[in-house]
N, C-alpha and C positions, 0 to 999 in steps of 0.2 A: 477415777481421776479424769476431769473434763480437758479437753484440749489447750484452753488455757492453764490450766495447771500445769500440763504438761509443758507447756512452750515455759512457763517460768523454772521448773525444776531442769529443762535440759538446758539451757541458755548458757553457752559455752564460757566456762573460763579459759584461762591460758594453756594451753595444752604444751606439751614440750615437741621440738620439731618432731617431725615423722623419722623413722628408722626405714633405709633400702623403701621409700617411695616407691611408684610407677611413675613415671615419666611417660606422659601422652602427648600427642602433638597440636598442643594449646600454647597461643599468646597470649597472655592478659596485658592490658593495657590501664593503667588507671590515670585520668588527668586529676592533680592533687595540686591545692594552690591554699596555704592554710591549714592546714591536717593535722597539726601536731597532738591536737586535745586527744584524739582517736585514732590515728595513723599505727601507732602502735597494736591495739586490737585486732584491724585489718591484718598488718604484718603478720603475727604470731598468730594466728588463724592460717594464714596460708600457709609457711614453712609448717606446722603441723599437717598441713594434709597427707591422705595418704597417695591420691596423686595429684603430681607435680605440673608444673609446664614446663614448657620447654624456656621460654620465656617469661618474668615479667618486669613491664618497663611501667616505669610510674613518671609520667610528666609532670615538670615541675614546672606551674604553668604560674609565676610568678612571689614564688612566698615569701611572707617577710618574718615569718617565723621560722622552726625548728625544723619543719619540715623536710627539707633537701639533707638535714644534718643524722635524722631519725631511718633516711633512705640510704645514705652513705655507711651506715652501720650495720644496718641487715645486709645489704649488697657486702661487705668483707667477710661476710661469714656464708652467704648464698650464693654460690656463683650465677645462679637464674634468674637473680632481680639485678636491674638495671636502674639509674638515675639517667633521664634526659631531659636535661636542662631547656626550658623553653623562654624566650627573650621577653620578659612584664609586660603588659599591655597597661599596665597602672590601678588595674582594679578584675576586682571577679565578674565577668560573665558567663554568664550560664546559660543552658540552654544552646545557640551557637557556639558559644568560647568551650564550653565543656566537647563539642562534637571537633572544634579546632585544635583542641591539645589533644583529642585522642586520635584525630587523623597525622596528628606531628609525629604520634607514636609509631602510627604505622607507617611512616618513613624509614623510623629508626628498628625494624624486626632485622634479624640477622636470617633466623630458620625460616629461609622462605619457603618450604615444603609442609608447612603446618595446615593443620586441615579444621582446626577451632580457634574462633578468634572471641573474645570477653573484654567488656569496657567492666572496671570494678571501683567502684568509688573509695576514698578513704576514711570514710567513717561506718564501717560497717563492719563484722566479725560475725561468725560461724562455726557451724563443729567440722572436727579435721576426715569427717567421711562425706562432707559438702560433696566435692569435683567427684567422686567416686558413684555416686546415687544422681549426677547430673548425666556422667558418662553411660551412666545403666540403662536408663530413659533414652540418650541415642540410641544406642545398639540394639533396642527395640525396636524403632520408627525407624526409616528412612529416610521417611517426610518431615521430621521435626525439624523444624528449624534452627528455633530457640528455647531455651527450658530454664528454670530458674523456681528456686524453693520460696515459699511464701515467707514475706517480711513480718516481723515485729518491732516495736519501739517501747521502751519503758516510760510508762508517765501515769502520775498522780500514784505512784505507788502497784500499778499493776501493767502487765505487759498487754499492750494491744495491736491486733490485727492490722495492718494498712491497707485500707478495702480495696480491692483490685478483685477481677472477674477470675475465673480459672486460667481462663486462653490468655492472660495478659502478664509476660514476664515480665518481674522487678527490674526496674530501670538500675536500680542501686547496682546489680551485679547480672548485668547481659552475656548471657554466652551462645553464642550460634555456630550452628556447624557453619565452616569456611564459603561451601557453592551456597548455600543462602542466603547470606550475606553478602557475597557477590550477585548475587540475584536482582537483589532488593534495592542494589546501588550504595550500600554502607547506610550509613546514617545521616543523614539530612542537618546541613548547618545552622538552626533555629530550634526557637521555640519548640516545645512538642514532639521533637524528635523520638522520642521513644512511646510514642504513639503510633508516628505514622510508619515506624520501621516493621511494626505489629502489624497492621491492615495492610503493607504492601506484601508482608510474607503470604498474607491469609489470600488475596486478590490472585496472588500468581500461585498459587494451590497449596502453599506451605502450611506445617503446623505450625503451633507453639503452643506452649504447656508450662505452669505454676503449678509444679511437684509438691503434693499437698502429703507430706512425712515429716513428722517431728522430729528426723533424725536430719533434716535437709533444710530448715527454717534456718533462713537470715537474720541478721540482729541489726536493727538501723539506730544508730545512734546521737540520728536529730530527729525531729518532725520534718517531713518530706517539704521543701519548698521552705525552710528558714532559714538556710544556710546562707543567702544573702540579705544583707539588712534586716530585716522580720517578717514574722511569716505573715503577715498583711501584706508587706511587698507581693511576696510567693504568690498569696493567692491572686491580687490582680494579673499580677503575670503568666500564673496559669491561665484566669480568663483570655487574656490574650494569645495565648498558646490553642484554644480551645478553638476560637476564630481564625488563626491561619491555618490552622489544621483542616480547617472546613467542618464545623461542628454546623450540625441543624438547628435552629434556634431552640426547637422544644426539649432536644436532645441536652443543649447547653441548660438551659432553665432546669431541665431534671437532677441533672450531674451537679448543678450549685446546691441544689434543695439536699441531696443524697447528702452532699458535703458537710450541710449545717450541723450536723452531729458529732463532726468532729472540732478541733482548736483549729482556731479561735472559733466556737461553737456559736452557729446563727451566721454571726457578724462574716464567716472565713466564707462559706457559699453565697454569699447577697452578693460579696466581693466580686467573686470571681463572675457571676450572672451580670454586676454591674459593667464589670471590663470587657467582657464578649461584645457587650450592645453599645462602650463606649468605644468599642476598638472597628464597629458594623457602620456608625454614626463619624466619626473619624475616615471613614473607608481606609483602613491599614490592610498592607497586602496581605494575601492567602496564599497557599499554598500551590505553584506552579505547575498542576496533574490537574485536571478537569477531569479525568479515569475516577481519581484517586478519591477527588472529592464527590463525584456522583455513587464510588461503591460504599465510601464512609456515610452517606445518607441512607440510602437504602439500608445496610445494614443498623444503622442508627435504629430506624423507623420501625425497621422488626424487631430492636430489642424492646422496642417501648410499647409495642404493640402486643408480646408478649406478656410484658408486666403487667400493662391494665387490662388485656381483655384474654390471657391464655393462649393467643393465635402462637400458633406454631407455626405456619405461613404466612 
């Protein structure tokens, strides 16, 4: 059995909550605006785990769905999950709005002596030894920062990888040990956010690690980047993400090209190559670290210089 078989045959169903959990000293945080289709999945995936947090609070960053009613339910039966109501803004923003209702969250943490903190989105699910094979990987490093199990999403009939490098944890469900995350300054209110929270751990000497066990695989259950308006939006918006972030040009041209292979296939990378160089053309701001963006190039330069020519240096 090849690894995708495998990711289809373990692909979690509902498991029933966990019996006598571990309780570790983790917050989760999820901003949730909309969630009803998949809110439930996420839920009963975490009350099954086998450990727990101490907290989790799910912001409700505007919904006009089921949402806030689906989190009032599990919270009467969980005392760890929380609803925190967060005041409409009128519409979904992502990207900064997503980093603004998880900073809302962490206003509202009660257990301030928590030592792991996790942004967790609501359309995603998992098997109930997720947190436990996250926590094993800390207790190994010191230096790890942030760790997170490789994503999948079901489409056209078979389950597929969402390409991400090994060092690059899934933005869907971040978890960091607490001092590196305070390191790092938290997460940055823009676009690209869960890019540059990666390269600033790596800059200031931190790991991070995509836990590649079929026992620890994520289940995403959109196409990354369509959850507002369509995923044509996403991609532009990626491309613009790609340029405040401070992408190299060759580096952005690569990363579109890489992308065409997936949906919207060709058309989804042109997109976002187009938005880079219309957001360059535009001069829309960048990213406020001149550090930040001279270590994201350099390291750019020698991935790519790896790909085509094998240089290790």
């Amino acid at each position: 059995m090849n690894d995708l078989q495998q990711a289809e045959a373990l692909q979690p169903v509902a498991a029933p909550p966990a019996d006598n959990p571990r309780v570790v000293p983790l917050v989760i945080i999820s901003p949730v605006r909309d969630e009803a289709q998949y809110l439930r999945l996420t839920m009963d995936s975490m009350v099954a785990q086998t450990y727990r947090p101490l907290e989790w609070i799910l912001v409700d960053d505007g919904s006009t769905d089921q949402t806030p009613d689906i989190v009032r339910e599990y919270a009467a039966k969980f005392p760890f999950i929380r609803l925190v109501p967060r005041q409409d803004r009128g519409f979904r923003k992502l990207g900064g709005g997503v980093v603004a209702a998880f900073n809302f969250g962490v206003e509202h943490i009660l257990n301030k002596d928590y030592q792991y903190i996790a942004k967790l989105d609501g359309d995603m699910s998992f098997g109930p030894h997720y947190l436990e094979h996250m926590f094993q990987q800390f207790s190994e490093d010191p230096k790890l920062a942030a760790v997170s199990g490789k994503v999948y999403r079901y489409e056209d009939g078979k389950y597929i990888e969402e390409s991400h490098i090994d060092e690059q944890v899934a933005g869907q469900f971040k978890l960091y040990r607490r001092d590196a995350f305070e390191d790092i300054g938290g997460f940055v209110q823009h676009l690209s956010w869960d890019g540059i929270d990666v390269h600033t751990a790596w800059m200031k000497g931190w790991k991070t690690f995509c836990y590649y066990d079929p026992q620890a695989w994520l289940w995403h259950h959109r196409i990354m980047g369509s959850s507002d308006k369509h995923i044509y939006e996403g991609r532009l918006r990626w491309g613009r993400g790609n340029w405040y972030m401070g992408y190299h040009p060759l580096y952005a041209i690569a990363t579109g090209i890489n992308r065409m292979r997936e949906k919207p296939v060709v058309i989804g990378g042109l997109l976002m190559i187009y938005s880079y160089f219309l957001s360059a053309l535009r001069g829309l701001p960048r990213y406020d670290n001149p550090e930040f963006r001279r270590y994201l190039r350099a390291w750019q330069m020698k991935r790519l210089k790896q790909h085509f020519f094998g240089k290790k240096n």
